[in-house]
Legacy VTK file of the C-alpha trace (Angstrom):
# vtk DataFile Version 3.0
C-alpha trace
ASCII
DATASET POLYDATA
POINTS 82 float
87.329 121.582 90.183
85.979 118.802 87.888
82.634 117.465 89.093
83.205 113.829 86.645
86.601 112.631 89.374
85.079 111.798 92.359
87.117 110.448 95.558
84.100 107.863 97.437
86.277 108.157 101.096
85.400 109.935 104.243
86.430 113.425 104.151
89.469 113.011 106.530
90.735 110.663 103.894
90.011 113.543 100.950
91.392 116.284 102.997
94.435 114.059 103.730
95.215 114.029 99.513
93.462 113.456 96.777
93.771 113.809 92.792
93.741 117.059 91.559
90.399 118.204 90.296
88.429 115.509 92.107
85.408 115.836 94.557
84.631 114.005 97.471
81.298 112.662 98.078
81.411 109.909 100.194
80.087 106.100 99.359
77.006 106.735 101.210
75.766 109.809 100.247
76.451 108.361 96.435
74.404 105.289 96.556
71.473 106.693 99.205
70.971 109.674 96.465
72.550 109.144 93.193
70.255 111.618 91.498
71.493 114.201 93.149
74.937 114.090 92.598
75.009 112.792 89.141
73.615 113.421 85.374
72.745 110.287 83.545
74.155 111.828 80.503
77.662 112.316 81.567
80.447 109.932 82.550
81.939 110.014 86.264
85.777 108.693 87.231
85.458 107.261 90.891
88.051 105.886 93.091
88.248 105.055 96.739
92.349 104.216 98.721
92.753 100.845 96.396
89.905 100.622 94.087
88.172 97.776 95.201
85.742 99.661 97.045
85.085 102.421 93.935
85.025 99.433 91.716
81.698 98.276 94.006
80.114 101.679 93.830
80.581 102.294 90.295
79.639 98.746 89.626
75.810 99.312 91.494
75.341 102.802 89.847
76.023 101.316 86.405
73.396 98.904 86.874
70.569 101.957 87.772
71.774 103.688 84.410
74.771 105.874 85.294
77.827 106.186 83.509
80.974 105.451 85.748
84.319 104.290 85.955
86.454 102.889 88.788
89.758 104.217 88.740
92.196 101.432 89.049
94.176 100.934 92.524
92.786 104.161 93.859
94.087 107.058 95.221
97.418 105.039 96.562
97.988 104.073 92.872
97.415 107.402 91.698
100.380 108.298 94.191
103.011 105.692 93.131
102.484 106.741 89.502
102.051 110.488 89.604
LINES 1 83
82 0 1 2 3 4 5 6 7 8 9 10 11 12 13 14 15 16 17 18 19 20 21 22 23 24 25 26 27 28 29 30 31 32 33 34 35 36 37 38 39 40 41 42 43 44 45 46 47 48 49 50 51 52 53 54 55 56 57 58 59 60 61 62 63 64 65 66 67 68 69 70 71 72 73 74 75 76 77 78 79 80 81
């Protein structure tokens, strides 16, 4: 399981499907704590059901110093192209 793809929905949502490899740690959790979940050193994939959310979230912890990217169109994109 990587720890660098993380899905930001509720875990109903994860359990439901997600990419392979990825980790779910909800929206919340993420922003409330960052430090916990994540290294400043490495570089984090995160994507929510269309992106726009993720794109948010990754958008707020780049400005405190971490290292993400917002997978585009989400989990639902992921699906129509894989």
């Amino acid at each position: 399981m990587s720890k660098n793809i993380i899905d930001i929905r509720a875990k109903f949502d994860y359990d439901a499907g997600h990419i392979k490899d990825a980790i779910n740690i909800r929206e919340d959790l993420l922003l409330n704590n960052p430090g916990y979940y994540l290294n400043k050193k490495e570089i984090y994939y995160l994507y929510c059901d269309t992106g726009h959310r993720s794109k948010l979230v990754s958008n707020k912890l780049n400005a405190l110093g971490y290292k993400t990217l917002n997978i585009e169109g989400g989990y639902k994109n992921y699906l129509i192209n894989f």
